[in-house]
N, C-alpha and C positions, 0 to 999 in steps of 0.2 A: 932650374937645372933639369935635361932631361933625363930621366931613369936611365940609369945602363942596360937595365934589363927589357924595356919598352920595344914592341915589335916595329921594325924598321917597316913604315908603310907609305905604299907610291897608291893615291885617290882618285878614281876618275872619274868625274859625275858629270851628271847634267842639271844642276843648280838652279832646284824647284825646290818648295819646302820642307820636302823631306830629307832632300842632300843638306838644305841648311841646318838641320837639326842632324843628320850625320856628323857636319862638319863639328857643332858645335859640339856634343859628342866626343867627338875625336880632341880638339883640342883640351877638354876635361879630363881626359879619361889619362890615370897616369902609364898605362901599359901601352900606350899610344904613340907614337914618334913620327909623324907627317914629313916627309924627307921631298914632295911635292905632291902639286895635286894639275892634274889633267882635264878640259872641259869637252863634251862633246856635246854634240847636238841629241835634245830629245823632249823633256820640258818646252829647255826656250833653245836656243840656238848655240853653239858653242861660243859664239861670241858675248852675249847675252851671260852665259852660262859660267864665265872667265871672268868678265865685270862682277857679280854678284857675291864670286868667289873672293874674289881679292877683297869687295867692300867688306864681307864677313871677317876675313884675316884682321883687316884693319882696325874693326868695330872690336876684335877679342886683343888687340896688341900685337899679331900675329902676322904684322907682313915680312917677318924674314921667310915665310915658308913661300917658293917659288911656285910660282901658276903657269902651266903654259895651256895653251891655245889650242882644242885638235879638230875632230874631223867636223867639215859641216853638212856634208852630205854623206848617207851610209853607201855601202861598198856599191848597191845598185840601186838606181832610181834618186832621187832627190828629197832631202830635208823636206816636211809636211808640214810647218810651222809649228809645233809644241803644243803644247795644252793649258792656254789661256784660261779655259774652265773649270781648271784644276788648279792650278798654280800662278792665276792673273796675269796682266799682259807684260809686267818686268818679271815674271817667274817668283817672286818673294810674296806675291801678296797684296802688292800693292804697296806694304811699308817701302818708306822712303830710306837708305842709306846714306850714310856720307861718304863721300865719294874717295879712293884710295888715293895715296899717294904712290904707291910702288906698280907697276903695270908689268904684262906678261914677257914669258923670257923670250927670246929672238927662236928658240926649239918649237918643234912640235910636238902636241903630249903624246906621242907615237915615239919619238927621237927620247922626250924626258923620262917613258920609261923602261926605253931601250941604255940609255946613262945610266938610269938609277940600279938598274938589274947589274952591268958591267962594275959597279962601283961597291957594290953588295953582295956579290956571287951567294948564293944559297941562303941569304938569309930575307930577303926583301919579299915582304905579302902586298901581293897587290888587291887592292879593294874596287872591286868595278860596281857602281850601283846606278848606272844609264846605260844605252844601247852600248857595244861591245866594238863600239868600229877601232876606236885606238888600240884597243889587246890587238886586233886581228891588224890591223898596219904593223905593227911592233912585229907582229909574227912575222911578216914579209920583212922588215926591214933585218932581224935576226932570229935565221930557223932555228938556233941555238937557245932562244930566249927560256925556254920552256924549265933547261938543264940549269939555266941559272938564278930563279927565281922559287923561291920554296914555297909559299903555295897564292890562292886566287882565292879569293871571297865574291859570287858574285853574287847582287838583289836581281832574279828573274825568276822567270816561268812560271809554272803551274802543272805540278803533277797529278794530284785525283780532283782539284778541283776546277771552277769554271776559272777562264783568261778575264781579262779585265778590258781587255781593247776588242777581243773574237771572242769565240764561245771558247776556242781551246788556246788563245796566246796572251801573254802577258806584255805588258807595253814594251819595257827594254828588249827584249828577245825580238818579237816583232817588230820594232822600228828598225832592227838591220839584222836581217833571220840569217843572210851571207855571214857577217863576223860571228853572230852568234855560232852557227854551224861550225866554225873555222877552230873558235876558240873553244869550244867544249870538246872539240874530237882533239886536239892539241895535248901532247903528251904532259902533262902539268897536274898538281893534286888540285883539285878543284871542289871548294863546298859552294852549293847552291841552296839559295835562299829564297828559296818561291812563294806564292800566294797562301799557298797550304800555313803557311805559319804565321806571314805575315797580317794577314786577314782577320787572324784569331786575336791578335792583341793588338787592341784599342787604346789609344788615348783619348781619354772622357777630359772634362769641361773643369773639372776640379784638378785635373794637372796640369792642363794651360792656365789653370788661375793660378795656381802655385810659381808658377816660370812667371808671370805677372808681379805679381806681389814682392818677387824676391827684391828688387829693386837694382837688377845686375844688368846692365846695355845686352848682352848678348842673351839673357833668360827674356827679358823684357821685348828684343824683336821679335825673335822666337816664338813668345805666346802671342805677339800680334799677326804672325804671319798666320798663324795656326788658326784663328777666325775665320779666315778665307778661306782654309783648308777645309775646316770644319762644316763651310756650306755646301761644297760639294759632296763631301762625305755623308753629309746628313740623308742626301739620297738612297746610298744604300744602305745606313744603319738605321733611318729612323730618327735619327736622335744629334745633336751636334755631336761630332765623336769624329776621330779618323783612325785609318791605319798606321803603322809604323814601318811602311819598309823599307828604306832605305839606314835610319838609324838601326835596326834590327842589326841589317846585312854588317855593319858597322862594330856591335857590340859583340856578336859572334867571332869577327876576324881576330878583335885583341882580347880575348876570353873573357869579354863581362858578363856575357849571357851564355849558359851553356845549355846544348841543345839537348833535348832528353831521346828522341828517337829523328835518328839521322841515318842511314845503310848508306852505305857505299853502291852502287849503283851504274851501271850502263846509262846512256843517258846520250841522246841526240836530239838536233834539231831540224825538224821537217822548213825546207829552204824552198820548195816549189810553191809552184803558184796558185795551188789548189786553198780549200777551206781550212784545210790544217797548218798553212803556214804560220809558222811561227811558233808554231805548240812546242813543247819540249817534253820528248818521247822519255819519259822516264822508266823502267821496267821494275815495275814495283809488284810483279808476280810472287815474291816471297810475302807478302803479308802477310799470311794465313801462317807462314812457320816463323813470327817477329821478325821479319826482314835481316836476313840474313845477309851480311856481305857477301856481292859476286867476286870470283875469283875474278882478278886482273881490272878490277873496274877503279876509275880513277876520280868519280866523282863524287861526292858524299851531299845527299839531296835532306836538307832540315824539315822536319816534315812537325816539331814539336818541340815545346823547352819544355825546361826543367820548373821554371818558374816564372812569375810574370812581369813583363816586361818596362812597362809604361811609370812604374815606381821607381827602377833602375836607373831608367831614361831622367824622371826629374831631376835622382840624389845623383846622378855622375855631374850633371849641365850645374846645379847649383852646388857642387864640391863636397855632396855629404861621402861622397863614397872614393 
């Protein structure tokens, strides 16, 4: 049965193995309510990205929650095929799925969270942790969207520290810098979940063995997919280890993790075509006075928790929490 009290959430990723551990995540967690989830292009392809989803739903018991289909190229330019070296050539890892029975709705996930928003007035958080092109369709499709949607969780950017794809951008934001731009100037309360935090907390090799050991189908893909993760990431840690960013983005939306220093924040995104594209202009000039909320600013940027992450992340996925 699910919680009364559970945050009514519309998902929209692009289903690589960090969305997988999102998703898994999300379905754990009991403050959680998946009302649908949206695929877009960025990992692997929106279509790609919709297949991966549903096998996951199926793999947890979970194909009543509807998947639709969204965008496969960003607002300008065209889909760049995903990142095989990060997330192998089916986006999971390489582990195999069994394959779903339930397939995407006839919607696009532009149309399903334009639905879910009309159906929900003020109470529906939308969770974006891939490129932002469905939010920014949705916004065309209804300029009203903003008024009826209480708040946005997204996984991007990079405020003081280095981008992960440029020197200054991080991969979602820069795979479609246009919706990015579109969807953060967008009158809506918005927390961003950047590299700044993300980065900082690791999942080490004794908590994919943990997710292993459990003996649970969805802990069990999970930790295998996270092998594969783990070798690219060993690049930049050193060490088999990876980051958490899209489960992070995830834990923050339905208050499993809470954030220790976050300011509310100005915050745009540089859309030209220069070396900065894709950066997300954050103005974090109040440091020096603990970051003080700007007046009128609508974005609230995580820059730190409270506590660490990757223990959370096992005890939600194996039910201790």
């Amino acid at each position: 049965m699910t919680n009364p009290t559970a945050v009514p959430l519309y998902l929209d990723c692009d289903t690589g193995i960090d969305d997988a551990l999102a998703v898994g995540y999300l379905l754990a967690h009991p403050d959680a309510n998946l009302l649908g989830i949206g695929s877009v292009s960025g990992n692997v392809s929106a279509a790609v990205g919709a297949v991966n989803t549903l096998d996951l739903l199926a793999l947890a018991g979970r194909e009543d929650i509807p998947v639709a289909s969204g965008a496969h190229h960003p607002l300008a330019g065209e889909f760049a095929g995903g990142a095989p070296h990060v997330h192998g050539a089916n986006g999971i890892g390489g582990v195999d799925l069994a394959p779903a029975q339930a397939e995407t709705t006839g919607e696009t996930a532009a149309e399903m969270l334009v639905r879910l928003a009309r159906e929900n007035p003020g109470t529906l958080h939308v969770l974006a942790i891939g490129p932002l092109t469905n939010l920014a369709l949705a916004l065309r499709l209804d300029p009203n969207l903003p008024a009826l949607v209480d708040h946005v969780t997204i996984m991007g950017g990079a405020a003081m520290v280095p981008g992960n794809i440029t020197p200054v951008a991080e991969a979602n934001i820069a795979n479609d810098a246009e919706a990015a731009a579109a969807v953060l100037a967008a009158d809506w309360d918005i927390t961003l979940v950047p590299l700044d935090v993300t980065m900082e907390h690791v999942f080490e090799e004794e908590h994919r063995q943990q997710l292993l050991a459990a003996g649970q189908p969805m802990a069990t893909a999970l930790g295998e997919m996270l092998g594969y993760y783990f070798g690219f990431y060993e690049s930049q840690y050193g060490r088999p280890c990876s980051a958490m960013h899209d489960p992070l983005a995830a834990a923050i939306a339905v208050g499993g993790i809470v954030p220790a220093i976050a300011p509310r924040v100005n915050v745009q995104v540089d859309a030209t075509a220069g070396p900065g594209r894709g950066q997300t202009v954050c103005d974090l000039r109040g440091r020096f006075r603990g970051f003080p909320d700007q007046p009128g600013a609508r974005t609230r940027v995580v820059l730190t928790l409270a506590e660490e992450f990757s223990p959370h992340l096992v005890g939600t996925i194996l039910g201790a929490n």
